[in-house]
C-alpha positions as CSV (number, residue, x, y, z in Angstrom):
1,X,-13.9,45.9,43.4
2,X,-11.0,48.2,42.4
3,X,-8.9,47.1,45.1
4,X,-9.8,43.7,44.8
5,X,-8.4,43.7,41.4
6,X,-5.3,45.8,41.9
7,X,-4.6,42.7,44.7
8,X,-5.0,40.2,42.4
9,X,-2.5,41.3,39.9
10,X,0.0,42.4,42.6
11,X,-0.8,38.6,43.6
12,X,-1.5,39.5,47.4
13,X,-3.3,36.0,47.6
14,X,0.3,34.3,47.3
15,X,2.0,36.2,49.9
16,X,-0.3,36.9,52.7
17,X,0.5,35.4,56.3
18,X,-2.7,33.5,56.2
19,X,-3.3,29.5,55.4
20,X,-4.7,30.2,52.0
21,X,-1.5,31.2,50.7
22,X,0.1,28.1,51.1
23,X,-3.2,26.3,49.8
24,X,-2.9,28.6,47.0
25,X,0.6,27.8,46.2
26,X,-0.2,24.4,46.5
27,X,-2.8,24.3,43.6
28,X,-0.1,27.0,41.2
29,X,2.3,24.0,41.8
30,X,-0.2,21.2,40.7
31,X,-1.1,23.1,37.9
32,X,2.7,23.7,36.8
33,X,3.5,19.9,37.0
34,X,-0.1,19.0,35.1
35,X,0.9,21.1,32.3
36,X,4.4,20.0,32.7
37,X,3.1,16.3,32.2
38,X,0.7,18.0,29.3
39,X,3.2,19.3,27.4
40,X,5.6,15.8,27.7
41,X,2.7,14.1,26.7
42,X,2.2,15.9,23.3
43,X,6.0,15.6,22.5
44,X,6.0,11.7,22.9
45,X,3.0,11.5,21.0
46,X,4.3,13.7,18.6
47,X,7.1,12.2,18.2
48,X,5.0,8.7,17.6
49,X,3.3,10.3,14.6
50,X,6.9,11.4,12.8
51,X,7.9,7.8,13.5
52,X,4.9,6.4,11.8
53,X,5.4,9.0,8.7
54,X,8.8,7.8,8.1
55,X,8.1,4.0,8.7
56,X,5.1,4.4,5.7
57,X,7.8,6.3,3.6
58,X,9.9,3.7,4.5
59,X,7.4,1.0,3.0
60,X,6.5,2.2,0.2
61,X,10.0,2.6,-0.9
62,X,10.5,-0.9,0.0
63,X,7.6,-1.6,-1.7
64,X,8.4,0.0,-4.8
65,X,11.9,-1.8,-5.2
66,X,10.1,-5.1,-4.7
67,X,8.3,-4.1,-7.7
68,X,11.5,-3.5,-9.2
69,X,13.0,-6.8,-8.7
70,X,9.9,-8.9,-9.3
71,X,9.4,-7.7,-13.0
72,X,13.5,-8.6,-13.4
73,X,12.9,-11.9,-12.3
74,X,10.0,-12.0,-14.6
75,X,11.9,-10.8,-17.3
76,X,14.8,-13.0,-16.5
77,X,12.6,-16.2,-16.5
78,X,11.4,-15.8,-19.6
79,X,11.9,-18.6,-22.3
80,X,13.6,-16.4,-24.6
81,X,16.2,-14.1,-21.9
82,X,17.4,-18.1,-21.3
83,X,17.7,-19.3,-24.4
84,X,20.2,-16.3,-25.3
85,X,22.2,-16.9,-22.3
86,X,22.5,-20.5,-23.2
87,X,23.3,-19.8,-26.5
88,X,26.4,-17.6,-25.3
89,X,27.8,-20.5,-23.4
90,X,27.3,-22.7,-26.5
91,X,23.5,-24.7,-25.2
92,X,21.1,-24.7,-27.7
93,X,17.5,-25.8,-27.4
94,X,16.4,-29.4,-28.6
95,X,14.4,-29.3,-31.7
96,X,12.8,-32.6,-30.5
97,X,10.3,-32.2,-27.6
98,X,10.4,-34.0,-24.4
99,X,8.4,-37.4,-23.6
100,X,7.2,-37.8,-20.4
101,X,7.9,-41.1,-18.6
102,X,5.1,-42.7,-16.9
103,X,6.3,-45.0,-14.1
104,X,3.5,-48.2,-13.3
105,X,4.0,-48.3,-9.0
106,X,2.4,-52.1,-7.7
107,X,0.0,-51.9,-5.6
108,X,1.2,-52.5,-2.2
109,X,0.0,-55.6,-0.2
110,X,-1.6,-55.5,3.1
111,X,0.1,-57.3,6.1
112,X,-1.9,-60.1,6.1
113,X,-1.0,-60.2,2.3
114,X,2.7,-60.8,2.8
115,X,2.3,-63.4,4.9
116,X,-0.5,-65.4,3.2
117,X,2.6,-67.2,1.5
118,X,4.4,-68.4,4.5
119,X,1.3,-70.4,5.1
């Protein structure tokens, strides 16, 4: 037992003459690339997650100015924000409300209709 550890960490089983060396060699290799592939893995997925983070701050600051700009519009709409702006430029308001004009449309004849006076 002692001597089968002591060759195990002088790593006998990577050196010796035999065909298990290079079968052991074989599988150290596969396991240096899987980890290599392991460790790629988790920085492209990591590097996903920071993306995400900064697209969702990036939204909500976007979101926040359209806030922003909606309630000036809001504000600028208002009846009262236009009258004074008007007023500057010398418009004022008409004291006398507007009418709305109803226009009668004829109803329109069929085809047969139309050509009921040729006849």
């Amino acid at each position: 037992m002692k001597n089968g550890v002591l060759d195990l960490l002088k790593a006998r089983f990577l050196i010796n003459e035999d065909a298990n060396a290079t079968r052991n060699w074989r599988f150290i290799v596969f396991l240096i690339v899987l980890a290599i592939i392991m460790i790629a893995n988790t920085q492209r997925f990591e590097q996903k997650i920071f993306k995400i983070i900064a697209l969702n701050n990036e939204v909500k600051e976007l979101r926040s100015k359209f806030v922003d700009r909606r309630s000036e519009l809001m504000k600028l709409k208002m009846e009262s924000t236009v009258s004074t702006a008007m007023e500057a430029k010398g418009v004022v308001p008409s004291s006398v409300p507007p009418v709305k004009i109803k226009v009668k449309k004829e109803p329109e004849k069929s085809f047969l209709e139309q050509i009921k006076p040729w006849k």
